[in-house]
N, CA, C and O atoms as CSV, one atom per row, in Angstrom:
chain,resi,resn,atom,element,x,y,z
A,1,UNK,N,N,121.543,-44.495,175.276
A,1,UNK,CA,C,122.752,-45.099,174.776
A,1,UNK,C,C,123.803,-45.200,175.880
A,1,UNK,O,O,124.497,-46.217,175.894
A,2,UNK,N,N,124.014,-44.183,176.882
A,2,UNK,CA,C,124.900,-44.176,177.889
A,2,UNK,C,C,124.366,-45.589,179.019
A,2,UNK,O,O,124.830,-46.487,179.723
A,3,UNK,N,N,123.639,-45.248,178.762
A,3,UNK,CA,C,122.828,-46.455,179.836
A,3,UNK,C,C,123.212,-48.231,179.491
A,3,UNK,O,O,123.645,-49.181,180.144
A,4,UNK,N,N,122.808,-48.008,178.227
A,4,UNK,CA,C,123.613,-49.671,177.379
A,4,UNK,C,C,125.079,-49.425,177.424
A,4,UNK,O,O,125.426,-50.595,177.586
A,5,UNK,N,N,125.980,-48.881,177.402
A,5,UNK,CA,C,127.096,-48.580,177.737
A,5,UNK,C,C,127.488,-48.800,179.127
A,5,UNK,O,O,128.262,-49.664,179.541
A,6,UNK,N,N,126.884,-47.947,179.771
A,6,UNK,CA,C,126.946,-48.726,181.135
A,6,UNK,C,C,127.126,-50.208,181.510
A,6,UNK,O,O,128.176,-50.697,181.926
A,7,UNK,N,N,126.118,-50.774,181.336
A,7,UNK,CA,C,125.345,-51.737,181.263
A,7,UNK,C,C,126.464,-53.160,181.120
A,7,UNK,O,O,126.743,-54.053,181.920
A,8,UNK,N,N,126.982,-52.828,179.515
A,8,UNK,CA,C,128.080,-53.331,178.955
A,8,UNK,C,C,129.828,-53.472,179.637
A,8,UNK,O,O,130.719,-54.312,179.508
A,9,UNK,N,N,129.736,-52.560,180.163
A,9,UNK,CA,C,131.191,-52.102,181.097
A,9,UNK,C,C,130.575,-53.206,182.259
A,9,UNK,O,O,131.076,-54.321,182.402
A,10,UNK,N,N,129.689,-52.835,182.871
A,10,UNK,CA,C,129.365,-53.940,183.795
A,10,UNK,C,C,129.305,-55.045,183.864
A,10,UNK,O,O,129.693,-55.773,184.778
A,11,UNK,N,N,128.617,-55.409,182.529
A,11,UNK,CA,C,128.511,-56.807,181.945
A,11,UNK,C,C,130.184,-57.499,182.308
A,11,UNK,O,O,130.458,-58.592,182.804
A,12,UNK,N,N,131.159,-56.327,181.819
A,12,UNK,CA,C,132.488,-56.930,181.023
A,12,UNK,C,C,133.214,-57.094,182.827
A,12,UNK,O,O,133.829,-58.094,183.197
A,13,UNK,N,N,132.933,-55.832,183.736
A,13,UNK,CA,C,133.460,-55.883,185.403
A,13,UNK,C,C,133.425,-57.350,186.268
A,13,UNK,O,O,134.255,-57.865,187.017
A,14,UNK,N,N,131.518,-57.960,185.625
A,14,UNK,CA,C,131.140,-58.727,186.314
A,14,UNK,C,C,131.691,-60.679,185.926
A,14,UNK,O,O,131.550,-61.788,186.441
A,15,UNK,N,N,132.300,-60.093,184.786
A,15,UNK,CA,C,132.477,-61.257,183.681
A,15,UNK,C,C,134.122,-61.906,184.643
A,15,UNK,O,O,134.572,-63.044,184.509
A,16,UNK,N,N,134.681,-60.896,185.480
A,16,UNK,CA,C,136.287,-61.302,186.295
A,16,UNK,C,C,135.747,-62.195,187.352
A,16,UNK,O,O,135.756,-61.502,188.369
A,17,UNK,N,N,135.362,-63.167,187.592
A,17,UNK,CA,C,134.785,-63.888,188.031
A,17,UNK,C,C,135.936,-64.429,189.011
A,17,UNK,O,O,137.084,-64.450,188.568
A,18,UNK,N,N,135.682,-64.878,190.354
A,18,UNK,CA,C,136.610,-65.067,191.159
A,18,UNK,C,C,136.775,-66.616,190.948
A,18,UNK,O,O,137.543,-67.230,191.689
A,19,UNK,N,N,135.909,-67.422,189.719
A,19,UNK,CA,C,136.041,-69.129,190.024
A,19,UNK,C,C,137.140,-69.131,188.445
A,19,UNK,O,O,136.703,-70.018,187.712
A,20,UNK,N,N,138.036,-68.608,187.963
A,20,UNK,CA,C,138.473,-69.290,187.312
A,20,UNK,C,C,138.863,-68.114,185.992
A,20,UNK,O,O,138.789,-66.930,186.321
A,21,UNK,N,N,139.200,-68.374,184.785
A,21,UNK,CA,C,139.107,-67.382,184.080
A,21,UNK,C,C,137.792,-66.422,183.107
A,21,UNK,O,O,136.698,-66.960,182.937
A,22,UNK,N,N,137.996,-65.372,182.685
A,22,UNK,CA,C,136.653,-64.281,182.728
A,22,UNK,C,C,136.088,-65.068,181.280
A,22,UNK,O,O,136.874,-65.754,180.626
A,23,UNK,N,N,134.925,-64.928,180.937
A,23,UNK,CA,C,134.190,-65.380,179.696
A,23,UNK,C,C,134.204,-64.336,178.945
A,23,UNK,O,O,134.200,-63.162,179.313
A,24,UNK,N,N,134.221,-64.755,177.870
A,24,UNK,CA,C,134.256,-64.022,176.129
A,24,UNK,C,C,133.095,-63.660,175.686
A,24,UNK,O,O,132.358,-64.289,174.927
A,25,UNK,N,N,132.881,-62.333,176.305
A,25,UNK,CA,C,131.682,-62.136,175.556
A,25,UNK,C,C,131.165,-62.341,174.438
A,25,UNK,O,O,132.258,-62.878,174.263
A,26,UNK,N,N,130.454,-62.498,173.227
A,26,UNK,CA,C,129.931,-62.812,172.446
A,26,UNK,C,C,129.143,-61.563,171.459
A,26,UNK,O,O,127.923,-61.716,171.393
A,27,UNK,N,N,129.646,-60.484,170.773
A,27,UNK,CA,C,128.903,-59.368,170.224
A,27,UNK,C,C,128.551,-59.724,168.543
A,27,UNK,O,O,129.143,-60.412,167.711
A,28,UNK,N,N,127.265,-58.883,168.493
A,28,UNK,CA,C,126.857,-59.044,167.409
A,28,UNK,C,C,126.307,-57.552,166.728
A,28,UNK,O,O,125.337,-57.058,167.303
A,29,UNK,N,N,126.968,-56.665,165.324
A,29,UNK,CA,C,126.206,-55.648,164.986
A,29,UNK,C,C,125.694,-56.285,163.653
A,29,UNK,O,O,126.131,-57.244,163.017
A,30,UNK,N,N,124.466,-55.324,163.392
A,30,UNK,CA,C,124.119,-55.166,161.906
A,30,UNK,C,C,123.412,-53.632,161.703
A,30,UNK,O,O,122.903,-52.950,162.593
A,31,UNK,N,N,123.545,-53.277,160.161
A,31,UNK,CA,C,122.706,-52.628,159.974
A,31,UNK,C,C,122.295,-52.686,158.552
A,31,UNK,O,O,122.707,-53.386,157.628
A,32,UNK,N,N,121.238,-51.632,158.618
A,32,UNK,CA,C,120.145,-52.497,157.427
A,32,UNK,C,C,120.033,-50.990,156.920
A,32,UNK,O,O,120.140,-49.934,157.542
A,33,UNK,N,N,119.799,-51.236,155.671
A,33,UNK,CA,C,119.220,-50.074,154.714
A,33,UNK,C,C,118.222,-50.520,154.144
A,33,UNK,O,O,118.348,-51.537,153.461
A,34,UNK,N,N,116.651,-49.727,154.300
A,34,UNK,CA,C,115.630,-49.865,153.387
A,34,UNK,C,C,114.734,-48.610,152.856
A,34,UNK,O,O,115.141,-47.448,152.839
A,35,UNK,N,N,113.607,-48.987,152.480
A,35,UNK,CA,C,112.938,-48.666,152.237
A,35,UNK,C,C,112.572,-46.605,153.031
A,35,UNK,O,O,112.516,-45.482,152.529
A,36,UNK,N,N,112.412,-47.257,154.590
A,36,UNK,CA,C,112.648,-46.411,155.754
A,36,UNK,C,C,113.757,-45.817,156.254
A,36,UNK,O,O,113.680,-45.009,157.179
A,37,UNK,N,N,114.815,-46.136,155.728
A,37,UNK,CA,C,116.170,-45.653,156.040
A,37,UNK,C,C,117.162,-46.635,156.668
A,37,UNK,O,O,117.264,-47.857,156.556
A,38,UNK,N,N,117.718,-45.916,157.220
A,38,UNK,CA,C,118.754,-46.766,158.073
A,38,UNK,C,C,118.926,-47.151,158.852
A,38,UNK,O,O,119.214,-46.250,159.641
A,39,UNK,N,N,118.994,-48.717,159.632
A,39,UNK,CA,C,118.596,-48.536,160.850
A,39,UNK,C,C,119.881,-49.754,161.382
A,39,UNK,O,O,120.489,-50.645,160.790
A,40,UNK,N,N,119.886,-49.149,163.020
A,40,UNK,CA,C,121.280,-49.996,163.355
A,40,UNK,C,C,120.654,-50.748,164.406
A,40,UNK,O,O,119.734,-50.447,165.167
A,41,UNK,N,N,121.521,-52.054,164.261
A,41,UNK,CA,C,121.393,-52.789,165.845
A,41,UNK,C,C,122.505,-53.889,166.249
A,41,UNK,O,O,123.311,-54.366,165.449
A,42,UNK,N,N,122.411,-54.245,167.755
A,42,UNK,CA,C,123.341,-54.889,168.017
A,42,UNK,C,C,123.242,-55.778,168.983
A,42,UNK,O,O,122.097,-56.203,169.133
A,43,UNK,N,N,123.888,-56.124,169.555
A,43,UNK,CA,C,123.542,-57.336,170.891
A,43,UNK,C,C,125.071,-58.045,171.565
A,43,UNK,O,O,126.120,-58.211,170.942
A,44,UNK,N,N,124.846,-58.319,172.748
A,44,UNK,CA,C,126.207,-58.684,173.303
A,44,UNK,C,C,125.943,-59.869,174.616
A,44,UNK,O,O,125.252,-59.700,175.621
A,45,UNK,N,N,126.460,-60.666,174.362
A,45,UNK,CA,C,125.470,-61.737,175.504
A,45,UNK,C,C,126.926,-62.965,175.593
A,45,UNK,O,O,127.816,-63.401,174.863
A,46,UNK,N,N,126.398,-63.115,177.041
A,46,UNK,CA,C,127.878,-64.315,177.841
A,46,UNK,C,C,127.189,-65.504,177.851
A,46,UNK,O,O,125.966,-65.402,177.756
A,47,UNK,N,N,127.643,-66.565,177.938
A,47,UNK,CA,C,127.241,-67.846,178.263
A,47,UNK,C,C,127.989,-68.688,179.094
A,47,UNK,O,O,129.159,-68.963,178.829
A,48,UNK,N,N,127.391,-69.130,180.104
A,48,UNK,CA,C,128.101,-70.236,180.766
A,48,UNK,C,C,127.461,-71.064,181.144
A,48,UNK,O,O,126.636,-70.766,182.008
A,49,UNK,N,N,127.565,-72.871,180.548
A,49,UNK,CA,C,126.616,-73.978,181.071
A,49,UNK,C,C,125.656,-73.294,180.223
A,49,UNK,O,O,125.854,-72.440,179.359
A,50,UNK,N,N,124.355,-73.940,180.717
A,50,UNK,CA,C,122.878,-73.591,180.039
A,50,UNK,C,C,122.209,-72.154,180.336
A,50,UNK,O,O,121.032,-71.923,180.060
A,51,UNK,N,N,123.186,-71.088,181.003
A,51,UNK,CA,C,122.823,-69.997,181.320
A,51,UNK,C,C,123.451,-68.996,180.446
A,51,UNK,O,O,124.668,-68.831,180.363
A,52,UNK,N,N,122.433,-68.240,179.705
A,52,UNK,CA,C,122.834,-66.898,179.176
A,52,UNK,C,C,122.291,-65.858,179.762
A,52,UNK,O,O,121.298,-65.809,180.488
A,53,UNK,N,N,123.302,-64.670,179.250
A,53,UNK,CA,C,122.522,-63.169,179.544
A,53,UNK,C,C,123.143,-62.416,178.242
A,53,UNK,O,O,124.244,-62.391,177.691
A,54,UNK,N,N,121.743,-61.756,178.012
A,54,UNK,CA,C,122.175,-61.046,176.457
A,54,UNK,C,C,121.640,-59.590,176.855
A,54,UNK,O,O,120.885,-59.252,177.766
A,55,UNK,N,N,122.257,-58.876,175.912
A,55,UNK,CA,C,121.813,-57.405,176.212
A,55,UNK,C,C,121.644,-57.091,174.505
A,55,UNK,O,O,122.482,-57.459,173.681
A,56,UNK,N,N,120.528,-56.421,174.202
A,56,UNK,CA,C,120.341,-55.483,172.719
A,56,UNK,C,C,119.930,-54.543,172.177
A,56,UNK,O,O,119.152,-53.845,172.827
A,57,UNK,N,N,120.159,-54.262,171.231
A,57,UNK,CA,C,119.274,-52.626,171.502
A,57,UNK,C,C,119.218,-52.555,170.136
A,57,UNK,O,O,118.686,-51.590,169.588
């Protein structure tokens, strides 16, 4: 978990981009209750032009 955290801070460091202003990352949670219990997830991903980068866990 520290590691996707990381990861994310970096994401957000690398996002100050020296061409202009920083991009809006894009986050997404859910979680689900079933059968098996409870289970969480999430995802966080930038876009610029036809290029993404997503991160999830």
């Amino acid at each position: 978990m520290k590691r996707i955290a990381a990861l994310m801070a970096l994401m957000i460091l690398a996002n100050c981009g020296v061409d202009g202003e920083p991009l809006t990352p894009q986050s997404n949670a859910t979680v689900s209750v079933g059968t098996n219990g409870v289970s969480v997830g999430g995802s966080t991903s930038i876009r610029k032009g036809n290029v993404t980068l997503g991160v999830g866990f």
